[in-house]
N, C-alpha and C positions, 0 to 999 in steps of 0.2 A: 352177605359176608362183608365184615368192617375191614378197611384197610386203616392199617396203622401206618402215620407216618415214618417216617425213616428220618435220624441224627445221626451225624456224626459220632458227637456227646456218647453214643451208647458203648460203642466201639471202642474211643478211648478209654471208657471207664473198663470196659472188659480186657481189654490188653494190660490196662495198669494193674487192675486186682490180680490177673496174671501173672504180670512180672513181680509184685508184691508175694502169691503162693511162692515163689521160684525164690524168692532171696529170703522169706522165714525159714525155708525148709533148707539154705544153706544157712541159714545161720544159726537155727537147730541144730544142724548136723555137727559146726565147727565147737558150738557151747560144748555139744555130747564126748567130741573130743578132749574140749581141755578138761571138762568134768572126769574124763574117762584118766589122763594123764593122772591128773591130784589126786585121785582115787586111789591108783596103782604105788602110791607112794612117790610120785616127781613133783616137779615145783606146780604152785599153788598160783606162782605170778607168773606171767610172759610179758616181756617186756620185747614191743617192735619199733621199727623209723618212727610211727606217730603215735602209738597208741600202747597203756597198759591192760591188759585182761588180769584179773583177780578173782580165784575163785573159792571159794567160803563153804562151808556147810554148817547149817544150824539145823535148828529145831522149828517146826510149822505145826500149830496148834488149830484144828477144825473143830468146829461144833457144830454138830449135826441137831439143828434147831426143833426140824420137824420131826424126828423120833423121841426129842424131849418132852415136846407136846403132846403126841400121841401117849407116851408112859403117863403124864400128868394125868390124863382123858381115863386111860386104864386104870390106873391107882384109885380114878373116882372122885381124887383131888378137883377137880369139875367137870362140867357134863361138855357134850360135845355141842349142845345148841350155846353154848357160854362161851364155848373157845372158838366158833363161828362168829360169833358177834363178836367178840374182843380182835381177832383179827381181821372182820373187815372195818373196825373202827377204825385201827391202825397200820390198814394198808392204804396207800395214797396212788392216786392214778394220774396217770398225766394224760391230757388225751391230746389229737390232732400231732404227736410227735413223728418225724417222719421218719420213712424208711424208704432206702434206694435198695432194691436188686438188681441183681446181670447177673443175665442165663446165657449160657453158647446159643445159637438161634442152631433149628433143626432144617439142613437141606432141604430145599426145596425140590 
């Protein structure tokens, strides 16, 4: 059985992404508020000591890529060994990029 060394480092970093979960999800909460105000018909600005909140609503336009492709493939418009190779032409990899995780450690 390997023993992993022990950092500090790990701990901070788990405490921080914690206290990070803990102030999205207030700050989630306060947005859903004033969304939820401007909605009901009240004001749209709040104006405090330091800071204005402004809230907006528009239009968000998705395009859903991979069902366009799939239709193209269907239509017969090209074969699927065609729309294989055209997108791994033009997908690009990066490799060696890194990645941190923190997990809670389980009781010993």
């Amino acid at each position: 059985m390997t023993s992993i060394p022990k950092n500090h480092l790990a701990d901070v970093l788990g405490g921080l992404l914690a206290d990070k979960a803990n102030v999205v999800a207030e700050i989630d909460a306060v947005k859903a508020n004033l969304i939820g105000i401007a909605a009901n018909g009240g004001s749209r600005v709040v104006e405090g000591e330091m800071f204005r909140a402004t809230v907006s609503f528009g239009s968000k336009k998705v395009v859903d890529y991979k069902a366009i492709l799939e239709e193209i493939v269907c239509r017969g418009a090209i074969t699927q060994d065609a729309m294989d190779m055209l997108l791994q032409a033009y997908t690009q990899v990066a490799e060696g990029v890194p990645t941190v995780r923190c997990t809670a450690r389980k009781a010993a």
